[in-house]
C-alpha positions in Angstrom: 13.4 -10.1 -35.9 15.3 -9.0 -33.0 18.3 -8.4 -34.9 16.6 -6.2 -37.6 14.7 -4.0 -34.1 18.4 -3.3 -33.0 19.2 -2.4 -36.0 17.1 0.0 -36.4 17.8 1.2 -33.1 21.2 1.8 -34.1 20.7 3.8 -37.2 18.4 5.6 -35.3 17.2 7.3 -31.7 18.6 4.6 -28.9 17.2 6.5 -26.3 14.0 6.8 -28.1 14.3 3.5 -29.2 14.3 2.4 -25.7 11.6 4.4 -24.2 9.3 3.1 -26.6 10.2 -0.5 -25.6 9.5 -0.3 -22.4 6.2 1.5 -23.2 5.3 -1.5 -25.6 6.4 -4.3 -22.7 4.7 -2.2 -19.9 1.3 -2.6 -22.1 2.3 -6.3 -22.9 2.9 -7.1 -19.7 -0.2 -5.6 -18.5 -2.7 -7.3 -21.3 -1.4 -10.4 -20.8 -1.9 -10.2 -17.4 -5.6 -9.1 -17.6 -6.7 -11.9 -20.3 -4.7 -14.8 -17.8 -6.9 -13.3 -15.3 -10.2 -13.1 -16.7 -9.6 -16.5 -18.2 -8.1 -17.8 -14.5 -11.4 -16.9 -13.0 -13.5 -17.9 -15.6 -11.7 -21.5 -15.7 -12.6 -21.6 -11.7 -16.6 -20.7 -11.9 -16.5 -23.3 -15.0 -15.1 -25.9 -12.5 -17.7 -25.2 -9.8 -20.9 -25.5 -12.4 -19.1 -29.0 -13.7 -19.4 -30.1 -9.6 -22.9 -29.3 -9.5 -22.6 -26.8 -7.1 -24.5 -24.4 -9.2 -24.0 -20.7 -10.5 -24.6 -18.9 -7.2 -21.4 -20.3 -5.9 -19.5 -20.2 -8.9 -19.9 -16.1 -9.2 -18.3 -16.0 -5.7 -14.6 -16.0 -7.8 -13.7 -12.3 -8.2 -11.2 -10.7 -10.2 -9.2 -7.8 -8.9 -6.7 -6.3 -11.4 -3.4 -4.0 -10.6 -3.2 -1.0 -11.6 -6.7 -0.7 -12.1 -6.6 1.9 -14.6 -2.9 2.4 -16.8 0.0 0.2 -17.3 2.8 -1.6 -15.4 5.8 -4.0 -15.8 4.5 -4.9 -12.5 1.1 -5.5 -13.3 -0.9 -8.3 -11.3 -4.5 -10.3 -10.9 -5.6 -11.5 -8.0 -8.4 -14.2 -8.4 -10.3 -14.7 -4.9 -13.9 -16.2 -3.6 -16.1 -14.9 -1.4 -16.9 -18.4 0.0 -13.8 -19.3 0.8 -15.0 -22.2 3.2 -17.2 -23.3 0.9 -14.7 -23.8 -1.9 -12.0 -25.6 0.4 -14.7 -28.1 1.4 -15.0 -29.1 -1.8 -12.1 -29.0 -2.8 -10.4 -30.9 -0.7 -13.4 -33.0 0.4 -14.1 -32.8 4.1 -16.3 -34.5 7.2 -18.8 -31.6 8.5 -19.8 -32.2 12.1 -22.2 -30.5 14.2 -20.9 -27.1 15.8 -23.9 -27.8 18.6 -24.6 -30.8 19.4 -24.4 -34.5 18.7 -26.2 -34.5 15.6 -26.0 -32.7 11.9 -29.4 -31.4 10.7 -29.6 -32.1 6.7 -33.2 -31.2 5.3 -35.2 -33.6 3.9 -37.1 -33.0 -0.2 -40.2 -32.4 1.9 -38.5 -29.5 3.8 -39.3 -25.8 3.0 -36.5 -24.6 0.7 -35.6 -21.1 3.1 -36.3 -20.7 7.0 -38.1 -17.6 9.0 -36.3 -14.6 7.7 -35.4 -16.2 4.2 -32.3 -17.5 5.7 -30.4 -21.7 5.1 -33.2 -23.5 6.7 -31.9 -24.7 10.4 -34.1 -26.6 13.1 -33.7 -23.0 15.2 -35.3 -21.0 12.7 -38.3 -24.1 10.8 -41.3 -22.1 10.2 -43.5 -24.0 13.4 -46.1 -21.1 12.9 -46.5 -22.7 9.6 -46.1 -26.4 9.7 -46.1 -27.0 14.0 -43.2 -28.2 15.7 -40.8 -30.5 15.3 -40.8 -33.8 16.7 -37.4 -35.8 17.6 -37.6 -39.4 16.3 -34.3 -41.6 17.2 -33.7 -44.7 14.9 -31.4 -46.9 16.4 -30.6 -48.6 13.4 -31.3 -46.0 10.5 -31.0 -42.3 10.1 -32.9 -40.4 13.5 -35.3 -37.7 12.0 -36.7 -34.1 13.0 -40.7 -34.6 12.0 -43.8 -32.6 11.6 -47.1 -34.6 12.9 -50.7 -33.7 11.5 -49.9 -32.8 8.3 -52.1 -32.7 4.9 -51.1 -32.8 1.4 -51.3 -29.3 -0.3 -53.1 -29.6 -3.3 -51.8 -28.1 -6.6 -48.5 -26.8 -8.5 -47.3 -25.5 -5.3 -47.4 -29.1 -3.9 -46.3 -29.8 -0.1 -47.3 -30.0 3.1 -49.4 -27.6 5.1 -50.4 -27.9 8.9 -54.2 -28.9 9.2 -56.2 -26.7 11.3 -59.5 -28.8 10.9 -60.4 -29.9 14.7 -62.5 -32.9 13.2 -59.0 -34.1 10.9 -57.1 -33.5 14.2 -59.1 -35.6 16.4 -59.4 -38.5 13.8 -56.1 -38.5 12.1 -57.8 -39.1 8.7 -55.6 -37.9 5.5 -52.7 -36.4 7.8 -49.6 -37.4 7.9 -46.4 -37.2 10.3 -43.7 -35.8 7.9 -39.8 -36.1 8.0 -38.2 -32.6 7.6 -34.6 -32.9 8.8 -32.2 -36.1 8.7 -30.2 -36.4 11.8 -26.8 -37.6 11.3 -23.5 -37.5 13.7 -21.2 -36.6 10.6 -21.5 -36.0 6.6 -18.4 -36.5 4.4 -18.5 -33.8 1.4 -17.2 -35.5 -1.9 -14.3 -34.0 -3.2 -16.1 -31.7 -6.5 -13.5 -29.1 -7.3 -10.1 -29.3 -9.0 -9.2 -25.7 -7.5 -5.0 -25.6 -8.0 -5.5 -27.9 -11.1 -7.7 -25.5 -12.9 -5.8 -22.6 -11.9 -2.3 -23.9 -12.6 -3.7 -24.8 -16.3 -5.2 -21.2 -16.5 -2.0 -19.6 -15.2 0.6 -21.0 -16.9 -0.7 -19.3 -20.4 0.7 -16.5 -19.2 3.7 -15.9 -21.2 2.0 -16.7 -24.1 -0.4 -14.2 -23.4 2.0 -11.6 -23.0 4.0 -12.3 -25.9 0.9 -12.3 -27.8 -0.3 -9.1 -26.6 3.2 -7.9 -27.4 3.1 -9.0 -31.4 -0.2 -7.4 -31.6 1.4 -4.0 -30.2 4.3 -4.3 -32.0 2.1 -5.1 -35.6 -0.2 -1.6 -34.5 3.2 0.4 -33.3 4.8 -0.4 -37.4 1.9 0.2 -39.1 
């Protein structure tokens, strides 16, 4: 094959010849780069929905292509999340401590899902207004616990807990409840989930072959 293209270069236009080479790698190059990438980042959102971690967090790996627009010999993909501390948690499986105080504030399946302002739920910002305030419980030998005291059952699909406001349930405690809504712990070790340089490596290295396919399927277009 190669000796037949020289060849023909030869016999014919060298300088042409040669121009349109370069034009045919710069797009080879270019495509080969752009499918390694899209298939880089998609390999890396497949990884986090295989640790559980869920879509939200897997769409935080971006693709950004150079050039954006045109063709280069140069060309390059940069693959990048927006959760970077997320991911290397993760990844490399860490131990999360507190940043204030002595204990780590996990929240419990009886918990509201989102705090005031739709924001992670925290102790600082637990919807009291809706549920009263939390009540510190220390457990000497067992997890210590954030509660919620006088609290009934919500009836129906939305299912919960609710604050009672009924003076008469208040002052005899009948069908109320005192309900765990954080676990209090000095330290949580995050299982390792992600295989981050694994993935990418084994994405990445198709690269050449990417390029040189790209480059047959020019070259088949270019002769016909």
């Amino acid at each position: 094959m190669a000796e037949t293209r020289i060849s023909a270069a030869l016999e014919g236009n060298l300088e042409r010849y040669m121009k349109d080479e370069l034009a045919l790698a710069e797009k080879a190059v270019t495509a080969g780069v752009r499918r390694t990438g899209v298939e880089t980042k998609f390999a890396l959102r497949d990884d986090v929905v295989r640790g559980g971690l869920g879509r939200r967090l897997s769409n935080t790996w971006r693709l950004a292509l150079f050039p954006e627009n045109g063709v280069s010999l140069g060309a390059a993909a940069v693959i990048s999340t927006k959760a970077p501390l997320l991911i290397e948690a993760f990844d490399k499986g860490v131990t999360i401590k507190s940043s204030e105080g002595l204990w780590l504030a996990i929240p419990t399946p009886s918990a509201p899902k989102l705090g005031i302002g739709r924001k992670r739920l925290t102790p600082k910002n637990f919807p009291e207004h809706r549920y009263g305030k939390l009540r510190f419980v220390y457990r000497k030998s067992g997890v210590s616990l954030l509660v919620v005291d006088n609290q009934r059952l919500r009836k129906g699909k939305r299912g919960g807990y609710t604050l009672s406001r009924s003076k008469r349930a208040l002052a005899s405690g009948y069908g109320l409840s005192t309900v765990p809504m954080f676990f209090l712990v000095p330290q949580a070790r995050l299982k390792r989930r992600l295989n981050v340089s694994k993935v990418s490596d084994r994405a990445a290295s198709k690269l050449a072959r990417n390029i040189d396919s790209a480059f047959t399927q020019l070259d088949q277009r270019t002769r016909r």
